[in-house]
N, C-alpha and C positions, 0 to 999 in steps of 0.2 A: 261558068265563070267563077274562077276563085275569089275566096274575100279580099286576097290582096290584091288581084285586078279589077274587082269591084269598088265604085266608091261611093252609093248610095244603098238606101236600106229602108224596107218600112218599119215604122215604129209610132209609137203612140205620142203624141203629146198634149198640152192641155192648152183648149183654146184661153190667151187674156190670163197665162202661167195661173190660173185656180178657177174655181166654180164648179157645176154641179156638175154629172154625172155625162148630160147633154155637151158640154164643155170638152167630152176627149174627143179628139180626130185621129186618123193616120195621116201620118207624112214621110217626106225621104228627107234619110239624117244622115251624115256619114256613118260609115261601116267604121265600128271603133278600133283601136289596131293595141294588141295587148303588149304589154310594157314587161321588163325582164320580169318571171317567175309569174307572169299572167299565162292564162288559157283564154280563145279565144271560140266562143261555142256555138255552132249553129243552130239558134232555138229552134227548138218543136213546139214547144208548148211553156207556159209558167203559169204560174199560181196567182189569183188574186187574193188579195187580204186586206183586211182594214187598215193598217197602215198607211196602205194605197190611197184608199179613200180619204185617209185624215191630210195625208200629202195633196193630195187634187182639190183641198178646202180648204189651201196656204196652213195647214198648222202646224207642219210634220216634215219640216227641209231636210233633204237629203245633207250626213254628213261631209267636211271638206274633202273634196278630190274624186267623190261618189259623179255619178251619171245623173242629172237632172231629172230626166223620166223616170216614172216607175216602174215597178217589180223588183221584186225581192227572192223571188227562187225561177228558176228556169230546171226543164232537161233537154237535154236535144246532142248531137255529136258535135267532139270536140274539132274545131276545123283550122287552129293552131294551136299547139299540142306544146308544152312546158311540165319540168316536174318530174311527176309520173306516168302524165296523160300523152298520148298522141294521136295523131290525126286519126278519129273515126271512132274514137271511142265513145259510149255512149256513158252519157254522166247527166248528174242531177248538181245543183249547185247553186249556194246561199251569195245574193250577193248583194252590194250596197245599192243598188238601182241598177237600170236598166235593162230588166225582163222584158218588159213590154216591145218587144222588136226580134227583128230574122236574127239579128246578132249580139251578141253582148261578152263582156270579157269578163272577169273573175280571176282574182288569188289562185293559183294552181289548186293551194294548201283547202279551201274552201270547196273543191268539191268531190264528190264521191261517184261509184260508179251505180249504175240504175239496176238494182237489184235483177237477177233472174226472174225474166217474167210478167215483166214490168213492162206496161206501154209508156212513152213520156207523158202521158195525162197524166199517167199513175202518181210515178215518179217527179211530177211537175210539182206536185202537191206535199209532197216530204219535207227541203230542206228546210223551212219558215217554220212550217207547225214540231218537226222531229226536233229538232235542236231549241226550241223555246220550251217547251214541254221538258225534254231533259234538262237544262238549264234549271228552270223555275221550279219545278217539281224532283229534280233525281239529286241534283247538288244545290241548292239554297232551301227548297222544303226537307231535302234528308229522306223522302220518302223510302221506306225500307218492307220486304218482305212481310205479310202479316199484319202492316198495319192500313189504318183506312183515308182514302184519298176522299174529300169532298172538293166536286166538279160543279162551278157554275161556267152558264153558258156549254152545255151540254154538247149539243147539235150545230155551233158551229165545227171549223176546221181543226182548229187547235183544239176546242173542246172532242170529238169525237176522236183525234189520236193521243191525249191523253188519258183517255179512257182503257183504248189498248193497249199502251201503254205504262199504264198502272198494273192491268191486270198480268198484264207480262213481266210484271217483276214479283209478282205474286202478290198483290194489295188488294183490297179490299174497296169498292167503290158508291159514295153515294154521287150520284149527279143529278142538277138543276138545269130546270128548261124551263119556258114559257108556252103552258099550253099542253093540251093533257095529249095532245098527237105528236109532238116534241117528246113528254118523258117515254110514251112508246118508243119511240125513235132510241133514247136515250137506252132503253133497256136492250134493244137489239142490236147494239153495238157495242153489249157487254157489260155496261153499268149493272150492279147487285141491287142498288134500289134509286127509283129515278121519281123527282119532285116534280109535281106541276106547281110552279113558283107565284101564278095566278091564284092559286086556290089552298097551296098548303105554307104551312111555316117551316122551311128547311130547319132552321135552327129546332125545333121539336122531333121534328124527324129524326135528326142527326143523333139528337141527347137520346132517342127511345133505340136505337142501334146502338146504342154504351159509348158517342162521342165519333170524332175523327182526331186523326194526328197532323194531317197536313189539307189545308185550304187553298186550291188553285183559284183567285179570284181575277176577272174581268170587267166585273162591275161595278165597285165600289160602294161609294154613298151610303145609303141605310142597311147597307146587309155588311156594314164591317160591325156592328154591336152582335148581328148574329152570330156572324162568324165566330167571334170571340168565347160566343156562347157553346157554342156546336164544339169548339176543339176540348180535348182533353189537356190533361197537368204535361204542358211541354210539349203542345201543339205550337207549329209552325202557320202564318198567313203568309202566304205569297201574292204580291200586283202584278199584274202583268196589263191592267190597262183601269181605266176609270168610267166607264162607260157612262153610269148614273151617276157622277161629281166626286170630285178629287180631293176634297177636305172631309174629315172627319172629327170627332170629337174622339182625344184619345183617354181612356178611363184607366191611368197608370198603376192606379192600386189593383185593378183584377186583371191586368198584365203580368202585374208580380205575381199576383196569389196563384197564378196560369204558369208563370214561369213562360210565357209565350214569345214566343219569337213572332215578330211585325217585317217583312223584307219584300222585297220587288226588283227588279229590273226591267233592262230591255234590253235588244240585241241588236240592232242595227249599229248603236254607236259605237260599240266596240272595235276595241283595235285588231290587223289583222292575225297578229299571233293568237291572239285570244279567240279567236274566231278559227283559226289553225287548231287550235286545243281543243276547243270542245268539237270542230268535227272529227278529229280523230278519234274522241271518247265517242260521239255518234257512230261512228264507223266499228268500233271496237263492242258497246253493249248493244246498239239499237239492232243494224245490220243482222245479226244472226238470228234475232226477234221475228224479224220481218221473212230472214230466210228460211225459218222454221214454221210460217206461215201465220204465226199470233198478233201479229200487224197486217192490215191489209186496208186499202186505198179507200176510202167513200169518197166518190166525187158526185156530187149533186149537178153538177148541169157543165158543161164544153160550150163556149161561143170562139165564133172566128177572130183573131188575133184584129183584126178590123172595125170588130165589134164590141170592143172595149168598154162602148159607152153602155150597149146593152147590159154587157158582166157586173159592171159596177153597179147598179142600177138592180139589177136582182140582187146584188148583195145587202144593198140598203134595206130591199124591201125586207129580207128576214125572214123569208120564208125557206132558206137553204137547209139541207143537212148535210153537211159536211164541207168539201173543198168546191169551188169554182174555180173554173180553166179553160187560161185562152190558146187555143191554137195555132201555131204559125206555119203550118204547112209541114 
């Protein structure tokens, strides 16, 4: 049956619209029907991420006109076809919600095709972590050739593909983990020198390797004095989330004497040109990275697209390295 003659769909949603991890179910939702200059894709597989989870705990509402459930990257064939895409093509794609299900629609302009090679696990797991990573670290960090990228949160998803990267633009890498089997982890994914954040002082670390230039931070709270500490004269700090508390004390006089640049975003809210632009810079530096074989997927564990609650629920506990991925058949 095709999607237009179809009118239900499994998909996830959240029992009492929030709560724990126990709180997602499947259910049937309509098959969503794509709008001019939409695609409309028939998932394989998406990506889980903390977003998710901050959404499923009321704190993270999907932008206006977005899909109320979550997920944020899918791959799977396209099964109405706009743009440049048409029916059957295999694509990976960023999009404002609704992963979590057989069906979901997307910006034509938002997605890209699933590398050679590529299973949709693989490819599940790209559009969220590839385009936040170049975002936060290629154009607001400046990250450049030569110089050195410090990584906390190593081992997760975002963390392990800026890692490669980093190094796939030629930078130099320290990265932070917790836990002295994390920084292993952290080093076989490429990192040049990897912290255990339990036991060492990154900030020491960082200054006896002669500094960093650019800070991909996650965590916030007490490690933005480090940070500060750890960057060189015209080091950049990038947020991309607050993990440990979202206020800090800012000390303007050794900002200046740093010359430092303080910046962050996010990517969901964005408009869709913008979102249009950076996947075509994604598609233009990332894509040939990965076809050259210097990117390549870490997926830590696959549950059934059914299983939702399970996925979220390992992602909490922290024990991942790298991507989780639900499959939808």
């Amino acid at each position: 049956m095709s999607p237009l003659e179809a009118e239900t769909m499994t998909a996830i949603a959240i029992d009492g619209g929030k709560g724990p991890a126990s709180a997602l179910r499947p259910e049937r939702l309509p098959i969503p029907q794509p709008k001019p200059g939409e695609i409309l894709i028939r998932v394989r597989a998406a990506g889980v991420n903390r977003p998710d989870i901050i959404q499923r705990m009321g704190m993270y509402p999907p932008p206006p006109g977005a899909p109320t459930t979550m997920g944020l990257e899918v791959a799977g064939e396209v099964a109405i076809g706009a743009g440049r895409w048409k029916s059957g093509d295999r694509v990976c794609a960023l999009l404002g919600g609704g992963g979590y299900a057989a069906y979901a629609v997307c910006d034509a302009r938002h997605a890209l095709p699933v590398p050679d090679g590529f299973s949709f696990a693989e490819a599940a797991g790209l559009p969220e972590t590839v385009f936040t990573v170049y975002a936060n670290v290629f154009e607001h960090g400046s990250l450049k050739a030569g110089e050195t990228l410090l990584l906390h949160g190593a081992t997760s998803g975002i963390g392990a593909t800026a890692i490669q990267m980093a190094k796939a633009a030629g930078a130099r890498v320290i990265a932070t983990a917790r836990g002295a089997g994390k920084a292993r982890a952290a080093l076989a994914l490429g990192a040049d020198v990897a912290v255990d954040a339990t036991s060492e002082d990154f900030a020491e670390v960082a200054k006896a390797d002669g500094g960093v230039d650019v800070v991909l931070d996650m965590v916030g709270g007490d490690y933005f004095p480090k940070n500060l500490d750890a960057i060189r004269t015209g080091g950049r700090i990038v947020y991309i989330a607050s993990q440990a508390g979202g206020e800090v004390t800012l000390p303007i006089f050794r900002i200046m004497m740093k010359r430092a640049v303080i910046t962050g975003s996010t990517l969901r809210p964005r408009d869709a040109d913008e979102k249009a632009r950076l996947a075509a810079e994604v598609e233009r530096v990332v894509w040939p990275w990965i076809a050259a074989g210097k990117i390549k997927p870490t997926i830590d564990k696959t549950f059934p697209l059914e299983e939702a609650a399970a996925a979220h629920a390992h992602l909490e506990g922290g024990s991942h390295v790298g991507k989780v991925i639900l499959l939808a058949g």
